[in-house]
N, C-alpha and C positions, 0 to 999 in steps of 0.2 A: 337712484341716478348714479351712475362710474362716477368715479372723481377723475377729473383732469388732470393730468401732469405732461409737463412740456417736458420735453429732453433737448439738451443741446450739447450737441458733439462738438467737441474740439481738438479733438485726435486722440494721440496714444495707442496704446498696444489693443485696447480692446476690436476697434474699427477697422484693425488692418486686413488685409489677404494671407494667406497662405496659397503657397510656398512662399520663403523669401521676405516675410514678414513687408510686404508692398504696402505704400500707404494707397489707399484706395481712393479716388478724386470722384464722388459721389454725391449727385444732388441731394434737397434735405428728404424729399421724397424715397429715394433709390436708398439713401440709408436707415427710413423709416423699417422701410418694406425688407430691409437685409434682416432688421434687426428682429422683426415680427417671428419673417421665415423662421430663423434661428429662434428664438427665446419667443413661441407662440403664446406662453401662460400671461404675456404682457399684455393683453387682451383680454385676460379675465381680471387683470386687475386696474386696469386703470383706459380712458380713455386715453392717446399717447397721438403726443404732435412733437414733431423735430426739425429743430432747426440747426445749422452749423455754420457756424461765425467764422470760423477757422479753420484749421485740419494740420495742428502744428503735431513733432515731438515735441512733451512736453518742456524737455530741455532748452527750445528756443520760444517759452512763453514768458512774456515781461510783464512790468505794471503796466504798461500802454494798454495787456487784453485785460487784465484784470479790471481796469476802468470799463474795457468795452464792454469785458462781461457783465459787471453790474450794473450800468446802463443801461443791460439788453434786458436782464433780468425783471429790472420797473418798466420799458418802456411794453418789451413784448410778453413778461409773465405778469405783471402787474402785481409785483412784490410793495407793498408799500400803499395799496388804493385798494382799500377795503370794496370788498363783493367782486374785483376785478380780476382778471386772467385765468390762472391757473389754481389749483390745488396745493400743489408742489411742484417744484421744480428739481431736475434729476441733470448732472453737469457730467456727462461722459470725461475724464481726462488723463492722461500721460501718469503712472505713478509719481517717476521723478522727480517734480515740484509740484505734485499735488498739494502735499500741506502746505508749501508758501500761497497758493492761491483762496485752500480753505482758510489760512491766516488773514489774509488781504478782504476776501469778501466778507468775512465776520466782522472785521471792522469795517467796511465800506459800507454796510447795508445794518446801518445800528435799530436796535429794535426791529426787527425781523417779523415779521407776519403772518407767514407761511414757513413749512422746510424746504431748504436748499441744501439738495442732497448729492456730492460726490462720489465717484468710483470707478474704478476702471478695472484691469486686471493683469496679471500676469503672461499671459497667454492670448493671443487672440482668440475670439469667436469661432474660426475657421479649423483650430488648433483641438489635434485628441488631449483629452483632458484638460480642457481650458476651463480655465474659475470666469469667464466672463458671464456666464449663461445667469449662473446662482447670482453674481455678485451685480448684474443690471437686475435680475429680476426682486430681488431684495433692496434694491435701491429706490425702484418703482413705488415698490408696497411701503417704505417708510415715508414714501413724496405723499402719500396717502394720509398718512396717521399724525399730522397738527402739530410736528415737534415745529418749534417757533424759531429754530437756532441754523446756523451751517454745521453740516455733521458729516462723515465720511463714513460710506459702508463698505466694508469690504471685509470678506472671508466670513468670520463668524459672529462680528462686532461691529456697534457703531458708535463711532467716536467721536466728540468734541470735534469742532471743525480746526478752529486754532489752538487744539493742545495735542493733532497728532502730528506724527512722526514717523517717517517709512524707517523700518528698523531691517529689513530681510529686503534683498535683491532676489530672492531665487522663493520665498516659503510664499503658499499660497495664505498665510495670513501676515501678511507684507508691511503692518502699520500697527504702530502701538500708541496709547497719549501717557506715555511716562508721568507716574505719580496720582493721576485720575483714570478712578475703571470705568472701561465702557459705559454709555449712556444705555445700552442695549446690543443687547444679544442675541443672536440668528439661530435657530435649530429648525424641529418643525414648528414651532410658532415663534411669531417677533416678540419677545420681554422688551417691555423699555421701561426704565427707572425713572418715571415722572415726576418722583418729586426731584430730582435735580436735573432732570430741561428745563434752562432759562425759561423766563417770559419776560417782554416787554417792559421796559420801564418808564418809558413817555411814548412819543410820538415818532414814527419812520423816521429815518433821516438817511438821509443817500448824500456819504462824503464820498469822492471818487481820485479828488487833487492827489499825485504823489509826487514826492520828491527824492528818484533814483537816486540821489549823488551820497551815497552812504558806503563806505569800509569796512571791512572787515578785518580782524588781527588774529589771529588763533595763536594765543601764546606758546612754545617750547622751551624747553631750557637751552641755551645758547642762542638766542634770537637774539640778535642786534639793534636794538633802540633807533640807534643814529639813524640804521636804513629807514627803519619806520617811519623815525621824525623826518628825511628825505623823501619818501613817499606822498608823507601829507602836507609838509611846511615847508617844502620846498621853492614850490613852485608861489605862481604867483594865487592873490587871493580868490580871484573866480575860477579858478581852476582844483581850487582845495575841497573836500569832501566837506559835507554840511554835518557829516557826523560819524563818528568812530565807534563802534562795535568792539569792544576787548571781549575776547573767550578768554575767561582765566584761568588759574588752575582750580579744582576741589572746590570751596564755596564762595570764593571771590578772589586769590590770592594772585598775587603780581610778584616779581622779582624786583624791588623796590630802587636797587641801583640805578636802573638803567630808565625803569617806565615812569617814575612819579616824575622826573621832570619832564618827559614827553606829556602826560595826562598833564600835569601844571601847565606848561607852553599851549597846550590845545584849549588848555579854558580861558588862557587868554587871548587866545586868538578867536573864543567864541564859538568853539564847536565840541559840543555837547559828546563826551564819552557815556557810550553805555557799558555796562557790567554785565557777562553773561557768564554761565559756567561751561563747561566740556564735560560734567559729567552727564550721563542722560537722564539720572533721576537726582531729584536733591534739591536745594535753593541756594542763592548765593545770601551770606552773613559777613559784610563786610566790617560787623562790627569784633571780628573773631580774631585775628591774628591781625599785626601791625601793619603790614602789607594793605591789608582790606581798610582797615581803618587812614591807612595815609590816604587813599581814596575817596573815603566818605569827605576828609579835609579839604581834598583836592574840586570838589564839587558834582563827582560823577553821579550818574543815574542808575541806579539797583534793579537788573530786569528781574531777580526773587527768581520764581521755577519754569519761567515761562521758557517755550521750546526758543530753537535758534531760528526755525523759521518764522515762529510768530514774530519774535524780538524786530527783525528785518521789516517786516511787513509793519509792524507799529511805527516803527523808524521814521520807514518811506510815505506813513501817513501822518503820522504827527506833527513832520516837519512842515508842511503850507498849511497844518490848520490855524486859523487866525485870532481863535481863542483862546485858547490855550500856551504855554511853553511843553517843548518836548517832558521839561522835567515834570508837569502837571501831568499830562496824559500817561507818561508811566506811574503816577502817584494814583491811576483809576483804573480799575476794572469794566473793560469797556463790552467784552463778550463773553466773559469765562477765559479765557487767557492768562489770568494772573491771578494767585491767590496772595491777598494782599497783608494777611495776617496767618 
């Protein structure tokens, strides 16, 4: 019996028209049937249903869809209710924030059941020498194959879901997960390294709550403190961000003048700084140079080597969950996102 997999289109480059890159306003049927036409071996692999929630750039996708999308996930693939929906599920999407959305659903959908598999392309379908063809029909076949995690396929690799990273605007193998190799590799057959795909550690759990109101800082040399702390501490308290994001330099390091009393002022006013690096591979060691350390004093939170989209996506979901404190939730490895030692 074909195994099932559901697709759900949510735009991006791969679904558009040519000429003129036109987004295409397409029933789920009419893009079933586009999709067939073009890429016919999705038929020898899988049984294949499509549904389209949306039909954004990914550039205007928020947590609002990422909620929708994981509650499309359980209610219509039936992620989470064993013997129910699909196989696999396959998430057409926009490169651009792709990985904040594979960051977002790896943690929204804990414990995982089936594969939820992302990708999109560089080129549309309609486009000479478009990678959409290889890179849906490889995306199909791993909705196929029981990996338990969110992963991204694209080009010749499939990755971590929250530990990649679009590294190329222009190469058709467009996403890297800096510091972890591929879970699996594309040629003429699919490899995949089994023994490091997750599996399950309790029982489904669909958290969906987020809480947008999160900043970001990406440190430079000659960055002005004061504006910052005017940024965030200015205004009044419901209008101030639930939590700070510093990019710092190398493996945690700050220019200690100007930011330890910004970070001090923000702990006490109760909003939680996180520590992330700028480099693309590496961890943050705030225990390394006194900079990093007046940090650790100061009470901040150590994201280690996790990407900058995951960090966000943790953020924005840490913050309404009602068990936890932010600083607990980065103290655990919730999907493969953070290596904690």
């Amino acid at each position: 019996m074909a195994s099932r997999v559901l697709i759900v289109h949510t735009g991006g480059t791969l679904g558009m028209g040519m000429p003129g890159h036109r987004r295409l306003d397409l029933q789920a049927k009419e893009h079933l049937d586009r999709l067939v036409k073009q890429v016919p071996e999705l038929l020898e692999i899988a049984d294949c249903e499509l549904i389209s929630p949306f039909n954004l750039d990914s550039s205007d996708i928020n947590p609002g869809h990422w909620t929708q999308l994981a509650e499309l996930l359980v209610e219509k693939g039936g992620v989470g209710q064993a013997g129910e929906g699909y196989d696999g599920i396959v998430v057409i999407h926009g490169t651009d924030t792709m990985a904040f959305t594979a960051s977002a659903l790896a943690l929204m959908l804990r414990n995982l059941d089936r594969p939820v598999v992302l990708t999109g392309s560089q080129r549309s379908l309609d486009a000479w020498r478009s990678d959409a063809r290889a890179n849906l029909a490889s995306a199909v076949e791993v909705a196929t194959m029981g990996l338990k995690e969110v992963v991204l396929v694209f080009g010749d690799v499939i990755l971590r879901g929250c530990r990649a990273v679009k590294t190329d605007a222009n190469s058709y193998r467009a996403f890297q997960a800096p510091g972890l190799s591929p879970l699996g590799t594309i040629g003429t057959q699919i490899d995949v390294d089994w023994e490091r795909v997750r599996q399950p550690s309790g029982p489904f759990q669909l958290q969906t709550a987020m809480d947008q109101r999160v900043m970001t800082v990406p440190l430079f040399p000659g960055l002005d403190a004061a504006r910052v702390y005017d940024s965030v501490l200015a205004s009044e308290s419901h209008h101030r961000p639930r939590a700070v994001v510093l990019q710092a330099f190398g493996v945690g390091n700050i220019p200690r003048l100007g930011f330890l009393p910004l970070v001090q002022a923000l702990g006490e006013a109760t909003i939680p700084v996180i520590v992330g690096r700028q480099c693309l591979r590496g961890h943050t060691d705030l225990e390394l140079y006194p900079g990093g350390r007046s940090l650790l004093d100061a009470g901040v939170i150590e994201a280690r080597n996790m990407t900058y989209e995951a960090i966000i996506a943790k953020t924005m979901w840490g913050l309404p969950q009602p068990e936890k404190s932010l600083q607990d939730w980065f103290s655990e490895n919730i999907a493969g996102e953070v290596n904690l030692h």
